[in-house]
C-alpha positions as a Python dict, from the first residue, in 0.01 Angstrom:
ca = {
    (1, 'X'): (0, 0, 0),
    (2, 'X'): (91, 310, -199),
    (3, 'X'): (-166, 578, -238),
    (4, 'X'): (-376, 507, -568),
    (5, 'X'): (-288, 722, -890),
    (6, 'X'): (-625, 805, -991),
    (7, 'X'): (-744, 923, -1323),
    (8, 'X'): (-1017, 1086, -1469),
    (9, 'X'): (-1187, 896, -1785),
    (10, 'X'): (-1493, 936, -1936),
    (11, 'X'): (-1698, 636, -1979),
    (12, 'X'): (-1677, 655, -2390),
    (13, 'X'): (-1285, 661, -2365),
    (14, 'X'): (-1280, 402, -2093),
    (15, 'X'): (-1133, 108, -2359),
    (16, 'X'): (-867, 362, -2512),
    (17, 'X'): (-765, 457, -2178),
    (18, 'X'): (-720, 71, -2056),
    (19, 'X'): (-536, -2, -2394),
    (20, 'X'): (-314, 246, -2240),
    (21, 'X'): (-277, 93, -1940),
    (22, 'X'): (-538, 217, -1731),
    (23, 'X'): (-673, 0, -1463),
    (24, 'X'): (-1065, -63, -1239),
    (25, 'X'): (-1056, -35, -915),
    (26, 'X'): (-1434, -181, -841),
    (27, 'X'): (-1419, -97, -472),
    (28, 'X'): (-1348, 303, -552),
    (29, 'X'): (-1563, 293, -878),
    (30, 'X'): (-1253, 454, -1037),
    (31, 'X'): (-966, 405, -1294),
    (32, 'X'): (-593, 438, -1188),
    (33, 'X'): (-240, 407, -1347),
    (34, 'X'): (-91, 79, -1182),
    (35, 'X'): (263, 302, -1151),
    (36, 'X'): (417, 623, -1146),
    (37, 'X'): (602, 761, -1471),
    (38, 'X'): (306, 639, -1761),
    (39, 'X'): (297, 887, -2023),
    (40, 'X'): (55, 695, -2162),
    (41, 'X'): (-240, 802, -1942),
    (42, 'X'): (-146, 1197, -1884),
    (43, 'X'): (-452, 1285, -2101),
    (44, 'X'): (-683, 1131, -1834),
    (45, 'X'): (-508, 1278, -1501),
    (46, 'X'): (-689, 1371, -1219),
    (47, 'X'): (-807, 1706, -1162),
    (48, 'X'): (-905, 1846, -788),
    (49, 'X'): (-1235, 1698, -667),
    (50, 'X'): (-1527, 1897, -669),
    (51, 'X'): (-1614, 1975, -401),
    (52, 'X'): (-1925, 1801, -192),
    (53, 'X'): (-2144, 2116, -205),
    (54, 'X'): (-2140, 2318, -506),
    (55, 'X'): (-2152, 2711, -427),
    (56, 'X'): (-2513, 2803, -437),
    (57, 'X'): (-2664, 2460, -435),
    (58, 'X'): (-2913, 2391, -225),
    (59, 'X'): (-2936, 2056, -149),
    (60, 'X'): (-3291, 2052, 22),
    (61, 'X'): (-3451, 2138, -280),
    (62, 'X'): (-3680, 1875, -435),
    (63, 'X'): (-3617, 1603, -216),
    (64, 'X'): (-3841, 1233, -266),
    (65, 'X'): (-3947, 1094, -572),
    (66, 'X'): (-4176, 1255, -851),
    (67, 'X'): (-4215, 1325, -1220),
    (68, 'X'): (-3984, 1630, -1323),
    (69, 'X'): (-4026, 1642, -1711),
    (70, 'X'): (-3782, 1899, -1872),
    (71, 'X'): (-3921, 2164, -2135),
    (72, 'X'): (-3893, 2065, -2438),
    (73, 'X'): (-3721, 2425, -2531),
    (74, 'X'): (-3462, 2304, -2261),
    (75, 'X'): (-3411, 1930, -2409),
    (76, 'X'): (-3043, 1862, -2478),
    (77, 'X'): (-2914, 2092, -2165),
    (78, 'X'): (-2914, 1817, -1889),
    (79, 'X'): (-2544, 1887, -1705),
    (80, 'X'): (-2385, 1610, -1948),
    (81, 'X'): (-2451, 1772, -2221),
    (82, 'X'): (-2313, 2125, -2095),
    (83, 'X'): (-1968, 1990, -1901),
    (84, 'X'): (-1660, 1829, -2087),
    (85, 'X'): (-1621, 1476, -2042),
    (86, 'X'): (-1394, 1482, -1815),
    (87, 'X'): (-1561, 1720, -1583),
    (88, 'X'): (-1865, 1527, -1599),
    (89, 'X'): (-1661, 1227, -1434),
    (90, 'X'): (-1537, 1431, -1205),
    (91, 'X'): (-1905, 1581, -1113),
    (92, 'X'): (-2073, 1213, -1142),
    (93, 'X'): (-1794, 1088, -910),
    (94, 'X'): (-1882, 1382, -643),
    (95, 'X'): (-2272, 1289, -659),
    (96, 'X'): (-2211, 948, -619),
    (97, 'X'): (-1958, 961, -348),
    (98, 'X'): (-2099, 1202, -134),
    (99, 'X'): (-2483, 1008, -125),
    (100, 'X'): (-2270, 741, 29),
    (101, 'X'): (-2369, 557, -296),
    (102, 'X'): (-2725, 513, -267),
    (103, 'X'): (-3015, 673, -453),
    (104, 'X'): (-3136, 997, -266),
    (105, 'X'): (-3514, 857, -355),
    (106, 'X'): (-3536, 532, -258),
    (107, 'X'): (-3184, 438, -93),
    (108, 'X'): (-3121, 160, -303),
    (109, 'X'): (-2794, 111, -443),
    (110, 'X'): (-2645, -35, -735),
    (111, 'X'): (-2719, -369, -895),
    (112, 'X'): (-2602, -513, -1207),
    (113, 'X'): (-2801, -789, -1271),
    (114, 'X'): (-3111, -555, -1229),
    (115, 'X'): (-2957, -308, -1455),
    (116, 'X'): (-3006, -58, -1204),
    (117, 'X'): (-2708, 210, -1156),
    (118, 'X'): (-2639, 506, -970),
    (119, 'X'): (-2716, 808, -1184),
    (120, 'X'): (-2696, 1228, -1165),
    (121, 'X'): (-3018, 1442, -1214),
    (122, 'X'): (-3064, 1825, -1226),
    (123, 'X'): (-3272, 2029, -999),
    (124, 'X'): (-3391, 2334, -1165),
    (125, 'X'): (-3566, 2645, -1084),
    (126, 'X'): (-3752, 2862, -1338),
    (127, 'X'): (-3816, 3213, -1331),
    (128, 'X'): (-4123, 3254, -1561),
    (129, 'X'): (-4104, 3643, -1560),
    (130, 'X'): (-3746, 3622, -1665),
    (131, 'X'): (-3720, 3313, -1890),
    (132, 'X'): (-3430, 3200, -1691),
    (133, 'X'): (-3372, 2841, -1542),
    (134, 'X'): (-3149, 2809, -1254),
    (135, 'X'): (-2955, 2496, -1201),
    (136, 'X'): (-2974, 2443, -794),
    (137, 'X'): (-2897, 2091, -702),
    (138, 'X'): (-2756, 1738, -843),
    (139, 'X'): (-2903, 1470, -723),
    (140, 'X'): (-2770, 1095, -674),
    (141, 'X'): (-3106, 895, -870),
    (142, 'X'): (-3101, 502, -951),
    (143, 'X'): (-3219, 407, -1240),
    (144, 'X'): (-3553, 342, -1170),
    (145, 'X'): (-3622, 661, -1014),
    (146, 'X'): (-3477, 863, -1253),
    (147, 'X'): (-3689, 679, -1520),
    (148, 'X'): (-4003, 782, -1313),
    (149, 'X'): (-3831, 1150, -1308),
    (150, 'X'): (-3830, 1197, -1707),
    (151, 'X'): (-4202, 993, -1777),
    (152, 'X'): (-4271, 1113, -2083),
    (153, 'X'): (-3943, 939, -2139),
    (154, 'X'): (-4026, 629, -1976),
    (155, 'X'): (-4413, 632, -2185),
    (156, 'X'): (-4159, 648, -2532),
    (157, 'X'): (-3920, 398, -2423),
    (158, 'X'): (-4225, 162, -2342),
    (159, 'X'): (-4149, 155, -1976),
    (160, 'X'): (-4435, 331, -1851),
    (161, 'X'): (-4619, 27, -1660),
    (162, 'X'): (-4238, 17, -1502),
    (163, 'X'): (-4245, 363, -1403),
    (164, 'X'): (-4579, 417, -1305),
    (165, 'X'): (-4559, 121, -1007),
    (166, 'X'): (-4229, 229, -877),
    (167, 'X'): (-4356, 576, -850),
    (168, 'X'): (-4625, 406, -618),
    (169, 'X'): (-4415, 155, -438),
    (170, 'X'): (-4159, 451, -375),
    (171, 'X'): (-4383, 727, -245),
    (172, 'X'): (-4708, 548, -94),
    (173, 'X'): (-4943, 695, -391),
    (174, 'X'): (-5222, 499, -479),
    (175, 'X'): (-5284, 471, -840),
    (176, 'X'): (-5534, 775, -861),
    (177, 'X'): (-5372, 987, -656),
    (178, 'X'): (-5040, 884, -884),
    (179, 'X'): (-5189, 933, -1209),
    (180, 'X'): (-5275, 1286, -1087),
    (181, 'X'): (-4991, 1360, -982),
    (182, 'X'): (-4830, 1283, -1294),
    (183, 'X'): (-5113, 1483, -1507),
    (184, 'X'): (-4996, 1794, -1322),
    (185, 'X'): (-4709, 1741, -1406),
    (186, 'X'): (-4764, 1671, -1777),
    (187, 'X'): (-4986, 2024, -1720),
    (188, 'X'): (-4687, 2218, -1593),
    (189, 'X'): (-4435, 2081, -1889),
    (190, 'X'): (-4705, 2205, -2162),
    (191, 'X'): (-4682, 2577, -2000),
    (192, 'X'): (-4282, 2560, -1956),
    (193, 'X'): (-4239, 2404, -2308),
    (194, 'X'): (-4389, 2752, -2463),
    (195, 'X'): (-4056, 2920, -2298),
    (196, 'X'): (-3732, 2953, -2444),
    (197, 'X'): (-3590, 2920, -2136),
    (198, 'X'): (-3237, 3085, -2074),
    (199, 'X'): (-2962, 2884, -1847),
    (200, 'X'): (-2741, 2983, -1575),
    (201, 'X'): (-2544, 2685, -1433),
    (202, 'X'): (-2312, 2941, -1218),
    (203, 'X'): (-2323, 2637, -954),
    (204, 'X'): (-2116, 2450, -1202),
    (205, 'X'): (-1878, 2744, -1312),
    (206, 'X'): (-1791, 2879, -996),
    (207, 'X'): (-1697, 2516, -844),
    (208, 'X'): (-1405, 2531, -1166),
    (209, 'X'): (-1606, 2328, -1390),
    (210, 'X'): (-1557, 2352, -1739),
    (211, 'X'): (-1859, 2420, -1934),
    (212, 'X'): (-1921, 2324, -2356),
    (213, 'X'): (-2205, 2533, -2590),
    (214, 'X'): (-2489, 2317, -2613),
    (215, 'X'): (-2718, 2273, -2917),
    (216, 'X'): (-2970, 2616, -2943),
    (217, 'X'): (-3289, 2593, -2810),
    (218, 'X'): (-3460, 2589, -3141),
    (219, 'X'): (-3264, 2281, -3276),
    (220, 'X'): (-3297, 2089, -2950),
    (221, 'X'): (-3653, 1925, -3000),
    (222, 'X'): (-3530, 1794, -3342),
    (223, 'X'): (-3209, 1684, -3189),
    (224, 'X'): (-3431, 1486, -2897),
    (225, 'X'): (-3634, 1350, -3151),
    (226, 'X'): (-3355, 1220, -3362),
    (227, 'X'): (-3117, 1049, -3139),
    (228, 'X'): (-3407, 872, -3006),
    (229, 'X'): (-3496, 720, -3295),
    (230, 'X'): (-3126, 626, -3367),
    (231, 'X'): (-3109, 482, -3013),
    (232, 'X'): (-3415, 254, -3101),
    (233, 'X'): (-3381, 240, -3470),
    (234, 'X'): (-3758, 342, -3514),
    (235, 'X'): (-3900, 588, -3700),
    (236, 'X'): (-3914, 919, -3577),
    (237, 'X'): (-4136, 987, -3274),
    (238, 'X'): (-4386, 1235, -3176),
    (239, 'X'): (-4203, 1438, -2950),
    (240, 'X'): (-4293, 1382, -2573),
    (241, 'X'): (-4160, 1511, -2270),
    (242, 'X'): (-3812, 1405, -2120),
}
């Protein structure tokens, strides 16, 4: 069998792309062009891989399962919103891939009728003297990790009941020690969401990835709170951690 032609496409351009002739491979997780020669699909050609360990990443850093809520002055910089699309395929595809496809928390793996799916979160590191926050590690998350990871997110969404018992199934809590755990951490997002926190994501830009300008960290809250409420068609929201 000849060697696969793959391509890089972006999730939101995945129906233009197989108009064009782009096919799913399900086993690879990954698009191709069936044959050489289609003109059709050079916008969505592969670029290099990234590689496995990004320079400076240190992949031992914040390993298990717990609530990491994002400051609300840093809302609206997760690595999607920073990368171009098709960098961020190329980055999701390296997370994925080299967890061996399995969440990093729990070990579970994907499963569409539970609506659970493999998914990238940030590992950060703030320097409170310095107002800087230091991007150190992606990390392969399922779904229902990651939706313990952002809580205040999960409380909004109405999944909080959700959250709260996989955070005890996953890590052996009981529900006090739990519900402590996640008031800390509630406690520690209050102090860091006073900070206009300043990013470095050198981990990204040295490994050749591509980065975008992301909204300013004084429109970001507003920007949360808005495409929320379009992705629920509510009305606005008190703002509440991610």
């Amino acid at each position: 069998m000849a060697e696969r032609i793959w391509l890089d496409i972006p999730y939101t351009e995945k129906d233009l792309a197989k108009q064009a002739g782009a096919r799913w491979d399900p086993a690879a997780k990954r698009w191709y062009a069936p044959h050489t020669g289609m003109t059709t699909l050079e916008p969505w050609a592969a670029a290099p891989d990234v590689t496995d360990l990004l320079p400076g990443e240190d992949r031992t850093l914040g390993n298990g399962l717990f609530v990491d809520l994002v400051p609300s002055s840093c809302w609206f910089t997760n690595v999607r919103s920073c990368v171009t699309p098709r960098d961020w395929e190329r980055l999701r595809r390296m997370i994925t891939c080299r967890a061996g496809m399995r969440c990093e928390a729990c070990g579970a793996g994907e499963d569409r009728q539970a609506q659970r799916w493999l998914e990238a979160h940030e590992r950060w590191v703030y320097d409170d003297a310095a107002h800087f926050q230091y991007l150190k590690r992606l990390i392969c998350l399922c779904t229902d990790c990651h939706t313990v990871t952002h809580y205040g997110y999960a409380q909004v969404r109405g999944l909080e009941s959700k959250a709260f018992a996989h955070l005890t199934k996953v890590t052996g809590m009981d529900g006090a020690s739990a519900r402590r755990h996640i008031d800390a951490a509630f406690a520690l997002w209050q102090r860091r969401s006073a900070i206009t926190w300043k990013l470095d994501l050198s981990i990204l830009t040295d490994a050749g990835v591509t980065l975008k300008q992301p909204p300013g960290a004084n429109t970001r809250p507003g920007v949360a709170a808005a495409t929320l409420a379009a992705e629920h068609r509510v009305p606005r929201p008190a703002l509440a951690p991610e």
